[in-house]
C-alpha positions in Angstrom: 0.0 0.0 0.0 1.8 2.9 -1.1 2.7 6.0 1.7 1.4 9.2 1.2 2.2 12.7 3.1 0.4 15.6 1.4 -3.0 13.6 1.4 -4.0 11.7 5.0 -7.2 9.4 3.8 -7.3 8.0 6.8 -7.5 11.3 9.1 -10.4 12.4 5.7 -12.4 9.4 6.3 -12.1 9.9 10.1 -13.0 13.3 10.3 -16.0 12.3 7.9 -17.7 10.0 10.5 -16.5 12.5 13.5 -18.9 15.5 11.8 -21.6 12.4 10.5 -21.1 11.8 13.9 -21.9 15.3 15.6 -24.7 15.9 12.9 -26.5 13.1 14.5 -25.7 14.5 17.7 -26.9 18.0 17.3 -30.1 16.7 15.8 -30.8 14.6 18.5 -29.9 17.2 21.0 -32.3 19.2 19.3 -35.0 16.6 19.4 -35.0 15.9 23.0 -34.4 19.9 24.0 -37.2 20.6 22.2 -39.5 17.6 22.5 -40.1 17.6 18.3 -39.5 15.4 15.8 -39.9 17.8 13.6 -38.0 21.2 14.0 -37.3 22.8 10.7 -39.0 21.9 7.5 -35.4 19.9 7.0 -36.1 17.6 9.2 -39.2 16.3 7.3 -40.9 18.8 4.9 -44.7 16.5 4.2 -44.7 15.9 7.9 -44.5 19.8 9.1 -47.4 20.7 5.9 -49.0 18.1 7.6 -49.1 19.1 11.0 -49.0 22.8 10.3 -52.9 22.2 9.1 -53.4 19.6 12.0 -52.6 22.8 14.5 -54.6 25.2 12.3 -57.4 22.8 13.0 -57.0 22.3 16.9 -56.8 26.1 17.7 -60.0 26.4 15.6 -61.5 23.4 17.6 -60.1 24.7 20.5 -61.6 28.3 19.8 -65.1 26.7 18.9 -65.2 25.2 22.0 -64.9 28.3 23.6 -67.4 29.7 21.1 -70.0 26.9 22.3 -69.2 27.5 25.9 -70.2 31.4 25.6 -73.4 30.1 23.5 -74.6 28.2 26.9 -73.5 30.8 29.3 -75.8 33.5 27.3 -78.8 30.5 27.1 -78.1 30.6 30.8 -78.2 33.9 31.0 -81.6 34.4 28.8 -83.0 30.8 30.7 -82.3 32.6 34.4 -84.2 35.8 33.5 -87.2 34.0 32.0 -87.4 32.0 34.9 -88.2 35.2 36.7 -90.3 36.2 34.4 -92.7 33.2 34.6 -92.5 33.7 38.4 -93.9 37.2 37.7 -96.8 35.4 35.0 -97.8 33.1 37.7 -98.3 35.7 40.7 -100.1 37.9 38.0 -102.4 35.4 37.2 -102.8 34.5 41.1 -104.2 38.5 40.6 -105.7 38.1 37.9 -107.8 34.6 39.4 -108.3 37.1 42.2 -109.7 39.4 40.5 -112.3 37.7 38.8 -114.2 36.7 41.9 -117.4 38.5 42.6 -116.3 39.1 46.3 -113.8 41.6 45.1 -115.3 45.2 45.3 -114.2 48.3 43.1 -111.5 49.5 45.5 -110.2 45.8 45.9 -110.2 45.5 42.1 -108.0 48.7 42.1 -105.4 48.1 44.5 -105.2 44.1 42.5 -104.4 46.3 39.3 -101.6 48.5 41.1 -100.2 45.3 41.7 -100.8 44.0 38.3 -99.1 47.4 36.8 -96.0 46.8 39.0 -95.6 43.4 38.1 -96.0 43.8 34.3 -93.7 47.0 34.2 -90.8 44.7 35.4 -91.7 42.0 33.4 -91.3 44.9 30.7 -88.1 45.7 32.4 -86.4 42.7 32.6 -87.2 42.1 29.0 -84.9 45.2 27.2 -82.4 45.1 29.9 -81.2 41.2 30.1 -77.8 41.7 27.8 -74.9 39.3 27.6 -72.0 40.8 26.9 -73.7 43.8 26.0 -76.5 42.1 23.5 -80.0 42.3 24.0 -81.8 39.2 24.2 -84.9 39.1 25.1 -86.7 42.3 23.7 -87.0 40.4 20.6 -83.6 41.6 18.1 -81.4 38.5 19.2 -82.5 36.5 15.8 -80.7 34.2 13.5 -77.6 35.1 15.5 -74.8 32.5 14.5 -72.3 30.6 16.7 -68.9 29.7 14.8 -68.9 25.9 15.9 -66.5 24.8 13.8 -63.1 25.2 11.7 -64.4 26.1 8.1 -66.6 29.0 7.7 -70.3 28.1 7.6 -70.1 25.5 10.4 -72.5 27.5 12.4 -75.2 27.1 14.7 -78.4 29.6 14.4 -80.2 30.9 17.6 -83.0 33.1 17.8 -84.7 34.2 21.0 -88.6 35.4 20.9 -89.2 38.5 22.3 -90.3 38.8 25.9 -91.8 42.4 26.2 -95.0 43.4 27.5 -96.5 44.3 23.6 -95.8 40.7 22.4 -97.1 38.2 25.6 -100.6 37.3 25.8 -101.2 37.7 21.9 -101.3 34.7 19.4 -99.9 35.0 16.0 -101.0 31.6 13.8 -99.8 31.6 10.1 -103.2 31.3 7.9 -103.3 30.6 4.5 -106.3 30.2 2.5 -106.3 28.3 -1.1 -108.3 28.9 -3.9 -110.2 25.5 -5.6 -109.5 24.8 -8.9 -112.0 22.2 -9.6 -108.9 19.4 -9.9 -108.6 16.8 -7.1 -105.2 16.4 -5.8 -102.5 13.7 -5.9 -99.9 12.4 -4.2 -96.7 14.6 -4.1 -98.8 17.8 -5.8 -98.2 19.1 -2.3 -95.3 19.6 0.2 -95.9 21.4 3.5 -93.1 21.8 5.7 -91.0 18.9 4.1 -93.9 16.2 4.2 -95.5 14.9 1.1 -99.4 15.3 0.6 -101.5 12.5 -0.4 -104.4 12.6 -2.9 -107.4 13.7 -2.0 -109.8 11.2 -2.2 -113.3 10.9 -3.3 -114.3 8.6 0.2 -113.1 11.9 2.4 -116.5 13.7 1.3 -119.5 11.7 1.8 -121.2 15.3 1.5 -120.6 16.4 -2.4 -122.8 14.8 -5.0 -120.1 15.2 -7.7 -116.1 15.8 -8.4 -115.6 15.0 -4.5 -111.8 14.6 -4.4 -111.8 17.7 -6.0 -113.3 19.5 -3.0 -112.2 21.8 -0.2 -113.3 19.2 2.0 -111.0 16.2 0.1 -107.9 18.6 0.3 -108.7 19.4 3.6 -108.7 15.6 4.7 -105.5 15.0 3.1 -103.6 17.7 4.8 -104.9 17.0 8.1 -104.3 13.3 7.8 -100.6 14.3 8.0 -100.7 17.7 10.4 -99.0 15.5 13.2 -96.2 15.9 10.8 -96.5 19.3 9.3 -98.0 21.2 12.5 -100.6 22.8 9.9 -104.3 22.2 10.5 -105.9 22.6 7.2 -110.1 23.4 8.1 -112.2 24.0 5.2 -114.5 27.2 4.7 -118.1 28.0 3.7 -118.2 27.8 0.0 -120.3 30.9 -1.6 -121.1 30.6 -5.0 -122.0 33.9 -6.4 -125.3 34.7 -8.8 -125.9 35.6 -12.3 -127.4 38.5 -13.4 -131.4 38.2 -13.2 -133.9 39.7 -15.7 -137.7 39.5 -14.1 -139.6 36.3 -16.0 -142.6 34.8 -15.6 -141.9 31.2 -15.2 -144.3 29.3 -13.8 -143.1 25.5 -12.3 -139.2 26.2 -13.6 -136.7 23.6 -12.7 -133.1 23.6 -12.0 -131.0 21.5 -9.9 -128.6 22.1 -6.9 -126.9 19.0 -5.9 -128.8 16.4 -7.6 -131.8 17.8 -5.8 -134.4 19.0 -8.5 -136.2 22.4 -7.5 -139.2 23.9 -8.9 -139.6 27.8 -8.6 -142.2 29.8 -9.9 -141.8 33.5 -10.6 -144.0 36.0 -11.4 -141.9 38.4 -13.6 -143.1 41.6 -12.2 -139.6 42.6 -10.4 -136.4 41.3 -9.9 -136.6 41.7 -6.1 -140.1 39.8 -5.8 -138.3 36.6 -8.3 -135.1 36.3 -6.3 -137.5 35.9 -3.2 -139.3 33.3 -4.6 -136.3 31.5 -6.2 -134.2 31.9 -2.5 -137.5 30.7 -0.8 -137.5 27.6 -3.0 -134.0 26.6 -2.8 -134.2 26.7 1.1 -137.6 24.4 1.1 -135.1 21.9 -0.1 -131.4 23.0 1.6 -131.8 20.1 4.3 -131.5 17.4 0.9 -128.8 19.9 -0.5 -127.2 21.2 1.9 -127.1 24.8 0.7 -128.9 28.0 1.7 -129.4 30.8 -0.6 -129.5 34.6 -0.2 -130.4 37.8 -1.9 -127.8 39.6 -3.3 -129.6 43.1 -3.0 -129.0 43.6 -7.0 -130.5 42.0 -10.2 -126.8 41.8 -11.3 -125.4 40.1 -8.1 -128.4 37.4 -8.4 -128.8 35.0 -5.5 -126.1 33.3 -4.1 -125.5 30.2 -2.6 -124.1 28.9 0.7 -122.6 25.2 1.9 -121.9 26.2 5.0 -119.4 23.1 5.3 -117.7 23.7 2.3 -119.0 20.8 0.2 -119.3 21.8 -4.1 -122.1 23.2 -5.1 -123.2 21.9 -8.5 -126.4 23.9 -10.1 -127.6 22.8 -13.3 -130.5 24.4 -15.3 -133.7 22.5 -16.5 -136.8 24.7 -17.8 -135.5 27.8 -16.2 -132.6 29.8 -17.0 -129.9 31.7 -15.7 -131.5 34.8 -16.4 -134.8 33.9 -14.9 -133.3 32.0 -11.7 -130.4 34.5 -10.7 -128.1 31.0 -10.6 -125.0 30.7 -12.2 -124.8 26.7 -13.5 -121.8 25.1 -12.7 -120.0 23.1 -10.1 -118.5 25.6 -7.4 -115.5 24.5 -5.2 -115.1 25.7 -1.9 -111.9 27.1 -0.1 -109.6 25.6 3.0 -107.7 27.8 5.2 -104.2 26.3 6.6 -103.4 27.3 10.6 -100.2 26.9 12.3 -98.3 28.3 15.4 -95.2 28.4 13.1 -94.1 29.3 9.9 -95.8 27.2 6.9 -93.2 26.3 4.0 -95.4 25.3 0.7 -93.4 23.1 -1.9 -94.7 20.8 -4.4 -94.4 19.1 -8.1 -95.2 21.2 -11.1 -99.2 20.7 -10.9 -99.0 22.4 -6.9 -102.0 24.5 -8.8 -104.4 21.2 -8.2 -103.6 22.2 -4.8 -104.8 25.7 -4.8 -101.8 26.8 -3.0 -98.9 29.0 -3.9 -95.5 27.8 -3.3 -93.4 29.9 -0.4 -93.3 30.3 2.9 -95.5 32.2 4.8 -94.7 33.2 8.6 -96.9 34.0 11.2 -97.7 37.2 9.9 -98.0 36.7 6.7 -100.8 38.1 4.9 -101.8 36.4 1.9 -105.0 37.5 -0.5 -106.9 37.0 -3.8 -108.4 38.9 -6.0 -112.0 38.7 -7.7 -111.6 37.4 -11.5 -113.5 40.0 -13.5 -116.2 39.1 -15.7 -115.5 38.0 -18.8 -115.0 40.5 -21.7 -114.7 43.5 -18.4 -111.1 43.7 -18.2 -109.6 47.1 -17.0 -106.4 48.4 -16.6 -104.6 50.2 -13.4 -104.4 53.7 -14.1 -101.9 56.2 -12.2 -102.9 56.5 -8.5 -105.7 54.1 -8.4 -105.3 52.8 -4.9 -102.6 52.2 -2.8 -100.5 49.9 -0.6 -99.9 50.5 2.7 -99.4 54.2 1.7 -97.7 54.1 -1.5 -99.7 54.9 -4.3 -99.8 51.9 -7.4 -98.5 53.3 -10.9 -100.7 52.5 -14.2 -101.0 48.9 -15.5 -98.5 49.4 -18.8 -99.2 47.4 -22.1 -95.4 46.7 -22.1 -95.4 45.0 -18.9 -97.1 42.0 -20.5 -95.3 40.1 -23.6 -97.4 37.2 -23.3 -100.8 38.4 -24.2 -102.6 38.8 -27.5 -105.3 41.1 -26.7 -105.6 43.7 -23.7 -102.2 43.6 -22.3 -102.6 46.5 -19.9 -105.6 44.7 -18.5 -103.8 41.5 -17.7 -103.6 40.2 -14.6 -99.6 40.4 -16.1 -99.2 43.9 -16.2 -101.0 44.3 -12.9 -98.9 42.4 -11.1 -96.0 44.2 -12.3 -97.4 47.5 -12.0 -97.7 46.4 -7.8 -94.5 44.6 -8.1 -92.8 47.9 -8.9 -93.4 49.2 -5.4 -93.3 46.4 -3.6 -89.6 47.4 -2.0 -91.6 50.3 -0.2 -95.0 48.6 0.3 -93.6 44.9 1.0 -96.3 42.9 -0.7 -95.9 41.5 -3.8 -98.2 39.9 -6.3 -98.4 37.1 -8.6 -100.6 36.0 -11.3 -103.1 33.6 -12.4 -105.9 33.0 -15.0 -108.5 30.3 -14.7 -111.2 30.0 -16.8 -114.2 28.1 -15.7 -116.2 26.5 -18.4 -119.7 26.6 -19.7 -122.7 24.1 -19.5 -121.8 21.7 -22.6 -124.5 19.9 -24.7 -123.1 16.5 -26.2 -123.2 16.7 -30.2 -120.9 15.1 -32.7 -119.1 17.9 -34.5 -116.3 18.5 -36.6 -115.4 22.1 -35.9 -113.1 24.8 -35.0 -112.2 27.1 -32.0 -109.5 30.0 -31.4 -107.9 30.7 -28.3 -104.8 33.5 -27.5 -105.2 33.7 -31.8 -104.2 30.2 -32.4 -106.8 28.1 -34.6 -107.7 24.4 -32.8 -109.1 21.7 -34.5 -112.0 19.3 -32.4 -113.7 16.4 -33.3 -116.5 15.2 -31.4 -118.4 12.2 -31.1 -121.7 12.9 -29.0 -120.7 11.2 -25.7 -120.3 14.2 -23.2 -117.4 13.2 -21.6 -116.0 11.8 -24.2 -116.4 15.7 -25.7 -115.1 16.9 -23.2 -111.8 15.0 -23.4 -111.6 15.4 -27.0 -111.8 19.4 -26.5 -108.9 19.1 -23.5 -106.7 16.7 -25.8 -106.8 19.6 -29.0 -105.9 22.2 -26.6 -103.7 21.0 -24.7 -101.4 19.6 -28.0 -100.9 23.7 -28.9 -100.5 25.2 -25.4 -96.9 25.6 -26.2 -98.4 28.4 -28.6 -101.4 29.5 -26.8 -100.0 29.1 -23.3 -102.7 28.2 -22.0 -103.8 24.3 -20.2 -107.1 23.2 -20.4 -108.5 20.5 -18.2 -112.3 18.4 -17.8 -114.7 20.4 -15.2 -116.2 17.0 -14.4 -119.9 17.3 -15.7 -121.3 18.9 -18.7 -122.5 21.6 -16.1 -118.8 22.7 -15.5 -117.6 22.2 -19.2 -114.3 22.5 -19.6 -111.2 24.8 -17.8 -108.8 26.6 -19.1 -105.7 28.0 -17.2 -102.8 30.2 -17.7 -100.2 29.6 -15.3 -98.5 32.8 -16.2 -101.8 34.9 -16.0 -101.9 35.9 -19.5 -105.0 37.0 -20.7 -107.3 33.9 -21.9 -109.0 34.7 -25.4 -111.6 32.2 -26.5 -113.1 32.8 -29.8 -115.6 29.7 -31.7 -115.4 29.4 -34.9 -117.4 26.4 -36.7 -117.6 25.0 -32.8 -120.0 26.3 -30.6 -119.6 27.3 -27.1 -122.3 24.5 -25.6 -120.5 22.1 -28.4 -117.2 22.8 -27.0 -117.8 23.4 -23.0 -116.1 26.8 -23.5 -117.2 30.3 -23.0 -116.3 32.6 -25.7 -114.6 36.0 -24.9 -111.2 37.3 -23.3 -110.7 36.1 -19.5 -108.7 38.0 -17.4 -106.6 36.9 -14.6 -106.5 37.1 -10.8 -103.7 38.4 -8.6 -102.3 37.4 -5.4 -100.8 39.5 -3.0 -98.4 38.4 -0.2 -96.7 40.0 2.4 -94.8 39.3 5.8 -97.3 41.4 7.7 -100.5 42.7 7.4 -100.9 45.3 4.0 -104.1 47.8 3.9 -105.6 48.9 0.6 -106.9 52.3 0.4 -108.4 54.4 -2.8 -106.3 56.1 -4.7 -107.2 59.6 -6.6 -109.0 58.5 -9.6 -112.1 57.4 -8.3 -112.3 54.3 -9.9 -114.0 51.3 -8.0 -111.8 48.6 -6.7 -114.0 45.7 -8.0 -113.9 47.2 -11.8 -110.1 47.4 -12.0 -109.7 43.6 -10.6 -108.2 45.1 -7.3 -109.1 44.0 -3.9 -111.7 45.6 -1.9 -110.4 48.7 0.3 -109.1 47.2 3.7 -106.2 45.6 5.9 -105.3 42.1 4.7 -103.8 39.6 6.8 -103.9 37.3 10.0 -102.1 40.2 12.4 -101.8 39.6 16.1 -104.9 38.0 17.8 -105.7 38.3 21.7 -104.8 40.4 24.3 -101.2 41.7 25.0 -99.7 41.8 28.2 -99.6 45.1 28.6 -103.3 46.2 28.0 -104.8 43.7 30.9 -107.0 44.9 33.1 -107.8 43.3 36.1 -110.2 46.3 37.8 -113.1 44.7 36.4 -114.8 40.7 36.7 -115.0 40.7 32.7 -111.2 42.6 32.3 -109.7 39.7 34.5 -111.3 37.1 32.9 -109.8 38.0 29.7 -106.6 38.8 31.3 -106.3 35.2 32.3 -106.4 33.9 28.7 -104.0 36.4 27.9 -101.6 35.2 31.0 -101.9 31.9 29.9 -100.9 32.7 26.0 -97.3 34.7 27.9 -96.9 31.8 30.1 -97.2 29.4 27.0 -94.9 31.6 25.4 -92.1 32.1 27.6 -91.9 28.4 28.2 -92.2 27.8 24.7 -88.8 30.0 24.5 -86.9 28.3 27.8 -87.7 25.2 25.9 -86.0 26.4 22.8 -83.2 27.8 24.8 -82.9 24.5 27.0 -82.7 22.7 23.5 -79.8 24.7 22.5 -77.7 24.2 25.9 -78.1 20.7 24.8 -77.3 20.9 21.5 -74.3 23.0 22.1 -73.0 20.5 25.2 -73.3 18.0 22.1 -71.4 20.0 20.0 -68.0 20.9 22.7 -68.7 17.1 23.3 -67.9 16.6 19.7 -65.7 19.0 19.6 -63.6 18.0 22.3 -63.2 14.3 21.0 -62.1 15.9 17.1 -59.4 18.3 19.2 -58.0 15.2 21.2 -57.8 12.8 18.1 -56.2 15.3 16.1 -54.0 16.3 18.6 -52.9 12.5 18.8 -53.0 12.4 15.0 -50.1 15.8 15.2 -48.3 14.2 18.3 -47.4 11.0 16.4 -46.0 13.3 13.3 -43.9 15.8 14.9 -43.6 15.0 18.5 -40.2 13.2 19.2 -40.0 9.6 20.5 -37.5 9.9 23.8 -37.3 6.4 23.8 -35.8 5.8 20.5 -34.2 9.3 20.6 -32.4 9.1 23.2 -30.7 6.0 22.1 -29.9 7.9 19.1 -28.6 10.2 21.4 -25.9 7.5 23.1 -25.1 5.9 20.0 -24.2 9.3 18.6 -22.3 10.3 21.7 -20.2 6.9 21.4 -19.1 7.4 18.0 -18.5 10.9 18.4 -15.7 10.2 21.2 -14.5 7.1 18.9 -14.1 9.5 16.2 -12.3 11.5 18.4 -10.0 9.2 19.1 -9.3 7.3 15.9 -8.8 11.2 14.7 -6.0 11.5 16.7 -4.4 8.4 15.6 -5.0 8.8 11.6 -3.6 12.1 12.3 -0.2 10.3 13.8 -0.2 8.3 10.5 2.2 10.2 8.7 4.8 10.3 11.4 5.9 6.5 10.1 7.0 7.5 6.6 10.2 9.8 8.6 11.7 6.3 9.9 12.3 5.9 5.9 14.4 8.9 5.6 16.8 7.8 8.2 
């Protein structure tokens, strides 16, 4: 092996392993001073990306934990002054109990409503002063307030907290909704009310109606109540009125029509209008125990006489020797309506044919006020001019032509460009409108008939055969094949009485025009039908007249009034307990704020659990992940610190052996010698 001076491999390849050596060293050093694996992204650059995210997600754990924590303690904080408040309810309503015993006299009556005062002003008190943190919370402004519960943003909880103050307990505030009938029976999945499916409405639910039963109010009715366990809306069905027909004095003596299946003869003597309705009302009544429906006078030849089922069952009128004109009765079948309660908001979803449910989908809260207007007659449509009425203090611009692209005839008369025309104020009245045409049909007489209508301008072909319902399906079918063009649906009324229907979902004006068919032929009325609007908003809307002059019911506008379900019952702070009668009331009234507060300590009590659930959770995520980080960056003393002695070995063997490669050299002098 040859002998070198200038180069010393051996002391190279020892000083090599000493530094090897010492690197080891430092790093363990490092790892057991500092209790990480991981020190510098040198050490292991995944692993620190890794738990870099792990420790962004414990702090955020760690900090929603906290967050969940100050979520109870303000529950606790709303829960503790409730409590006090329903120990004030129940000693007022030990006054108000008091009170309403004869025993009491005037002066005793007096000093029970000093008492009374007192306790309600602190109820009042301790309802806009309770604050956590500085928040109000029970005067009712501490809704849909969020709680960060979580790492990402969105992972929130909602809380609201219903008001407490004096104005709000003691009144009820149900949603109502009331739906329109549009002759068509409902099926399964048509309807969705707070996330639960409908069923049909069947036939076998009204043993009352003599024809098109699962298309009555009383059907739909049945159906939504056989699932209002689920929903928490009661669905009860109204009185269906059926309006009159304009009545020219005849002499008719032994005239027949039918109501119901019920045949009714009336005799009239032609010598006024007044005197004919009379006789026609009296005759209908003689008979309202087999039909079920009581008739009234209208006051005018034009209103006719109108019919009531006071249950709400259809009301199907059909002509036999005497007419409309002569009777003051409109023949068709009439549907009634159904008006949907709740103690909570109502949330109305459904397929594409919700319209067989009469409904409109949304959601409508507990003030929402929700109302129809009368279709106009057929052939009477009338546009909004300037300043006509307005809503809740804002005056309703014109109707415009241009509002309405869907139309063929009478644009500014649509139910279109009348919604739109209320629409463009509804920022500053809050009620909007929609639209809606339906066009009931007219009494058909079975013929076989190759012929020819019009509707919207569009010619249809029908061929008929003679068989009335077989007609009537014949007419829906050739409609129904161009309502891409006409925009317009037509479905079967049922009977020959009803004819056939024709809606436009978009409330487009309807215009029917016969050509080689007739209207009796074809089950349709001939003319332009205008639509109805619907007007919705989250509180109560009043309608007064405008500047014009012009009458409500000839523009297609509802009548002047307030709309809506409002507040019902007596608030807190009007009860009066120096009377017997004041006290009575002002126990129903205590009962309604004692319902109501617990109603809200129950809500609140719910969310302490939910949010114990939720640090619960939370809790269990922060410990896994922080075993999940520990096992990527912490260091192992174990294994480290034999690192540690191994490295301290060979760092004093590489020392040494150091010392003797650097001696090497020394043997090559014994050659010079």
């Amino acid at each position: 092996m040859p002998s070198y001076i200038n180069t010393n491999i051996s002391s190279l390849q020892a000083q090599l392993n000493l530094s090897n050596s010492q690197s080891s060293l430092a790093t363990s050093l490092q790892r057991l001073s500092s209790g990480l694996r991981i020190n510098s992204a040198a050490d292991d650059a995944a692993g620190l990306a890794i738990a870099t995210r792990m420790t962004s997600q414990i702090n955020g754990l760690t900090q929603a934990t906290r967050n969940a924590n100050d979520a109870i303690s303000l529950a606790q904080t709303a829960g503790g002054a409730l409590s006090g408040i329903t120990n004030m309810l129940q000693s007022l309503r030990n006054l108000a109990v008091q009170s309403a015993n004869s025993t009491n006299t005037a002066t005793d009556r007096a000093a029970i409503q000093q008492q009374a005062t007192a306790l309600v002003a602190e109820i009042q008190r301790t309802a806009t002063t309770t604050q956590f943190n500085g928040l109000n919370l029970l005067d009712g402004t501490y809704t849909n307030q969020s709680f960060q519960v979580g790492t990402a943003a969105g992972q929130t909880i909602a809380v609201s907290i219903g008001s407490a103050t004096t104005d709000k307990l003691g009144s009820s505030t149900p949603s109502a909704l009331t739906a329109t009938n549009n002759g068509t029976a409902m099926s399964q999945g048509d309807l969705v009310i707070n996330g639960i499916s409908v069923g049909g409405s069947l036939a076998s639910y009204d043993t009352s109606s003599t024809t098109s039963q699962a298309s009555s109010a009383i059907s739909k009715a049945a159906a939504i109540n056989a699932v209002s366990a689920q929903t928490g809306v009661t669905a009860k069905v109204d009185a269906n009125i059926a309006e009159g027909a304009a009545m020219v004095p005849a002499a008719v003596a032994g005239g027949t029509f039918t109501i119901n299946n019920v045949s009714i003869t009336a005799t009239t003597g032609g010598t006024s209008a007044s005197a004919d309705r009379g006789a026609v009302i009296a005759a209908i009544n003689a008979a309202s125990g087999q039909t079920g429906v009581v008739a009234t006078d209208s006051g005018t030849s034009a209103g006719g006489v109108i019919l009531t089922a006071a249950d709400g069952r259809n009301i199907n009128v059909s002509m036999g020797t005497m007419t409309s004109a002569a009777s003051g009765l409109v023949a068709q079948v009439s549907y009634g309506t159904y008006t949907l309660t709740s103690q909570s908001a109502i949330n109305i979803s459904g397929s594409t044919t919700i319209a067989n449910s009469g409904l409109a989908a949304g959601t409508y809260s507990t003030q929402t006020a929700y109302a129809t207007t009368t279709q106009l007659a057929v052939g009477s449509g009338a546009a909004f001019t300037a300043n006509d009425f307005s809503i809740n203090g804002i005056m309703v611009g014109a109707s415009l032509a241009s509002s309405d692209t869907a139309s063929t005839i009478s644009q500014g008369a649509s139910a279109i460009a009348k919604a739109a025309a209320v629409n463009a104020v509804s920022s500053q009245t809050g009620v909007t409108a929609t639209a809606s045409t339906l066009v009931q049909g007219t009494a058909q007489t079975a013929t076989a008939i190759a012929g020819t209508i019009a509707i919207n301008g569009v010619s249809i072909a029908i061929t008929t055969t003679g068989v009335a319902s077989s007609d009537r399906s014949a007419v829906v079918n050739a409609i129904n094949a161009v309502s891409g063009q006409t925009g317009v649906t037509a479905t079967d009324g049922g009977s020959s009485a009803a004819g056939v229907q024709l809606h436009a979902a978009d409330g487009r004006n309807v215009n029917v025009s016969m050509g080689t068919m007739t209207s009796a032929a074809s089950g349709l009325q001939a003319g332009v039908n205008y639509g109805t609007l619907t007007l919705s908003s989250a509180s109560q809307f009043t309608i007064a007249a405008g500047t014009t002059g012009n009458a409500m019911a000839a523009i297609g506008m509802l009548d002047v009034g307030t709309y809506g379900v409002g507040q019902t019952g007596q608030s807190l702070n009007s009860i009066n307990l120096s009377t017997a009668a004041g006290a009575t009331n002002a126990i129903t009234a205590i009962d309604n704020a004692i319902n109501s507060v617990n109603s809200t300590q129950a809500t609140l009590g719910a969310i302490q659990n939910r949010f114990t659930q939720t640090i619960s959770t939370l809790q269990s995520t922060t410990l896994n992940l922080s075993a999940a980080r520990s096992r990527i960056q912490d260091t192992d003393f174990a294994a480290e610190t034999a690192n540690m002695t191994k490295a301290q070995i060979l760092q004093q063997a590489g020392t040494a052996m150091l010392a003797q490669a650097n001696q090497l050299p020394n043997t090559v002098l014994s050659l010079l010698k």
